[in-house]
C-alpha positions as CSV (number, residue, x, y, z in Angstrom):
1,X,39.9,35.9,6.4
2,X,41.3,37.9,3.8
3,X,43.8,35.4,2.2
4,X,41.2,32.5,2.0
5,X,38.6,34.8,0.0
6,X,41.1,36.2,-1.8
7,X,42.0,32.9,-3.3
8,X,38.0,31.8,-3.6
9,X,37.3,34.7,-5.8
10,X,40.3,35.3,-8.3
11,X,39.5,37.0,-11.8
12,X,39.9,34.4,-13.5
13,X,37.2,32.3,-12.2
14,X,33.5,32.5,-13.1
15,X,30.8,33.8,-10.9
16,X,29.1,30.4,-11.0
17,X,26.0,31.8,-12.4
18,X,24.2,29.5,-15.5
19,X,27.0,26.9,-15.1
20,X,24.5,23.9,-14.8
21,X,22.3,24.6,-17.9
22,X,22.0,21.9,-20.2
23,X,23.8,19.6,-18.1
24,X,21.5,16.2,-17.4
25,X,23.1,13.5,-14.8
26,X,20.7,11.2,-15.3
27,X,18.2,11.2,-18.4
28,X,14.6,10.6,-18.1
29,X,14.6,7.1,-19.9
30,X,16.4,6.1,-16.8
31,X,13.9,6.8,-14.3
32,X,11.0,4.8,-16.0
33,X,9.4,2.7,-14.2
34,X,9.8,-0.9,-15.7
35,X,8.9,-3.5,-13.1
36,X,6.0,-5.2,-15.2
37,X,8.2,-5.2,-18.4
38,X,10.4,-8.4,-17.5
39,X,7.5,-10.6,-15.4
40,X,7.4,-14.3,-16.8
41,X,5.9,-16.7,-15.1
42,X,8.5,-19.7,-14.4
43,X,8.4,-23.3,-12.9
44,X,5.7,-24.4,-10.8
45,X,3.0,-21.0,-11.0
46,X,3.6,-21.9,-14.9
47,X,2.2,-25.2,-14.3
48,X,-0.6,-24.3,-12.1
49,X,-2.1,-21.5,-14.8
50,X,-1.9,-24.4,-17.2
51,X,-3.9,-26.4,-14.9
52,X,-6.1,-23.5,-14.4
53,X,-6.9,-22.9,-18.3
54,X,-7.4,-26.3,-18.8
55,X,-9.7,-26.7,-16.1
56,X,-11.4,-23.9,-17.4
57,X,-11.6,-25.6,-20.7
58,X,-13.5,-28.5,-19.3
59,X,-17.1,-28.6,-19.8
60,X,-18.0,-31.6,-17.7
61,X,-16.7,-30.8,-14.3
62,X,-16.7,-27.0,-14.6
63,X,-18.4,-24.8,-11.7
64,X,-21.3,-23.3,-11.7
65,X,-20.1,-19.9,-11.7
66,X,-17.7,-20.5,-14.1
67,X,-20.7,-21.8,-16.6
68,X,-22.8,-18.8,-15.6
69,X,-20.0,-16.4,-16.5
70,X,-19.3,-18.0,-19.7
71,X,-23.5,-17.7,-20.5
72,X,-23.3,-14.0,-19.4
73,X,-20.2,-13.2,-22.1
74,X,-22.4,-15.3,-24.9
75,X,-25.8,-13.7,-24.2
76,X,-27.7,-12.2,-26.8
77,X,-28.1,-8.9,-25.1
78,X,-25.0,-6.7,-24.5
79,X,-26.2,-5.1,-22.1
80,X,-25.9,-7.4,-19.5
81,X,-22.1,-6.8,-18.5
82,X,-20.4,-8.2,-14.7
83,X,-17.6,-5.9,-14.3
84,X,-16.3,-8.4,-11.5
85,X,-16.1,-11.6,-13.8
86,X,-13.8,-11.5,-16.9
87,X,-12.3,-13.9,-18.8
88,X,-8.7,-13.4,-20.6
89,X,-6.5,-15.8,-22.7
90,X,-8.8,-19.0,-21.5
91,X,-8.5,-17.9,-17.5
92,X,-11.4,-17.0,-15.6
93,X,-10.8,-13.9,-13.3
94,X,-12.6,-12.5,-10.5
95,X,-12.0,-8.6,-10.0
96,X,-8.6,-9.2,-11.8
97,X,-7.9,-11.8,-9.6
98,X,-7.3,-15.7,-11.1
99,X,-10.3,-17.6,-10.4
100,X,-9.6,-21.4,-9.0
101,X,-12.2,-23.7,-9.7
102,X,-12.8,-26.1,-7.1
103,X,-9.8,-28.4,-7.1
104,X,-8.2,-29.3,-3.6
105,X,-5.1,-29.5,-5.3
106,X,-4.6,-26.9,-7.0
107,X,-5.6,-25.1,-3.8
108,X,-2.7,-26.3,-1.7
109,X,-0.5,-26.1,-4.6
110,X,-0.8,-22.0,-4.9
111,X,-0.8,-21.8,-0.8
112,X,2.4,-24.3,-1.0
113,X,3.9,-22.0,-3.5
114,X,3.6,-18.5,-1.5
115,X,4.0,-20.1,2.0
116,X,6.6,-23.2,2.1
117,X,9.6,-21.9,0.0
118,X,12.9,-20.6,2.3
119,X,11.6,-16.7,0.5
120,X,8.1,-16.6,1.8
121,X,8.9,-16.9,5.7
122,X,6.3,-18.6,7.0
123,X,4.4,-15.4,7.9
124,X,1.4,-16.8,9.2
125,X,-2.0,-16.5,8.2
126,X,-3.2,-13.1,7.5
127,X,0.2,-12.5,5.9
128,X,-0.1,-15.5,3.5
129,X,-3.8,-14.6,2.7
130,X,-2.6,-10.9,1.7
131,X,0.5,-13.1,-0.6
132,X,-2.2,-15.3,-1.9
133,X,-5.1,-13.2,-3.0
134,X,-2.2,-10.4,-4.8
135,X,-3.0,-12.8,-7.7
136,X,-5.5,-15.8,-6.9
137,X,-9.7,-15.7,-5.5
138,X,-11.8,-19.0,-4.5
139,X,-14.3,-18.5,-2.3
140,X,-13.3,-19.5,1.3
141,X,-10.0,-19.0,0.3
142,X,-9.3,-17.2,4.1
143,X,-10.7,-20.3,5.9
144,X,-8.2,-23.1,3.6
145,X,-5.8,-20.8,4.1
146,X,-6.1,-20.3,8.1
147,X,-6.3,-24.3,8.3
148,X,-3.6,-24.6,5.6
149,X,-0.8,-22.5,8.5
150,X,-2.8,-23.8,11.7
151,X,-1.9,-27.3,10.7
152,X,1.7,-26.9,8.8
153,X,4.3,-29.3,10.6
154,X,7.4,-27.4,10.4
155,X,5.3,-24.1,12.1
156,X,3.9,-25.8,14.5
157,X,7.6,-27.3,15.4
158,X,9.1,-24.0,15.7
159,X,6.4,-21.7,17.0
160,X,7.2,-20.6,20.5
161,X,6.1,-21.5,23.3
162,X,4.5,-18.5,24.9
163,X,2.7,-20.5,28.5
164,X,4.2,-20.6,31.4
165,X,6.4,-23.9,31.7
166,X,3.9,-26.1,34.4
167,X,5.2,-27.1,37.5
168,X,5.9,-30.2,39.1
169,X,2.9,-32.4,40.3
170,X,1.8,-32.7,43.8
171,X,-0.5,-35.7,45.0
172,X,-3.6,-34.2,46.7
173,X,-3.9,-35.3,50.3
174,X,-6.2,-38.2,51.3
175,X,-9.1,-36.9,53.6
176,X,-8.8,-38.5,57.4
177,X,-12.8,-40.3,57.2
């Protein structure tokens, strides 16, 4: 192998040694992570937080824990803090979640919204709560949304069939008496 290595290592070449200081392929700003910066809330989930604050804005048919979290931010004393109930830009949240007041609607509308478009799959119903409650809390919200996928036409059309197909009937025999 004498040819080869002689032609690897001529004089004129460098050793390779400190040939990749201050070289940078890709800079730092490059790698930051920026998945929040561009989020905007479009179409339909716009219209439901509207619906949202100004069902919160309400007085008349507001919920009961939606009045006693508004009387907890205006007590007198301070020192009675929920660290599970907040309230920012006019929408009530619970643990960081959006809070939906009691409103059927609305309800189906956020379940439509993260389980009948062509990108949510139909995943069934511990799939769709885990989509759902990323952003949205009601209490019973597992139950509406287990009766929400058990009764959903175009599921229940294509869901499998996983029984044996039935046989044929036989007529039972008449007893000789």
């Amino acid at each position: 192998m004498g040819k080869p290595d002689a032609l690897s290592q001529r004089p004129d070449h460098g050793k390779g040694t400190s040939d990749n200081e201050d070289v940078v392929l890709l800079r730092p700003e490059l790698l930051a992570i920026r998945a929040l910066e561009g989020v905007q809330l479009e179409g339909p989930e716009k219209d439901i937080l509207r619906e949202i604050r100004q069902g919160n804005q309400k007085g008349d048919q507001e919920e009961l824990v939606a009045k006693a979290v508004r009387e907890l931010q205006q007590a007198l004393s301070k020192t009675v803090r929920s660290t599970e109930w907040s309230e920012e830009e006019g929408v009530l949240r619970f643990r960081g979640k959006i809070y939906i007041l009691r409103s059927s609607d609305l309800h189906r509308r956020v379940v439509s919204l993260c389980h009948d478009t062509k990108v949510a799959g139909h995943s069934g119903r511990w799939k769709m709560l885990e989509l759902v409650s990323r952003n949205y809390w009601w209490p019973q919200m597992s139950r509406y949304i287990g009766q929400y996928v058990s009764t959903y036409d175009l599921c229940l059309r294509t869901k499998p069939i996983r029984q044996a197909p039935v046989g044929k009937l036989h007529p039972l025999r008449i007893p000789d008496s």
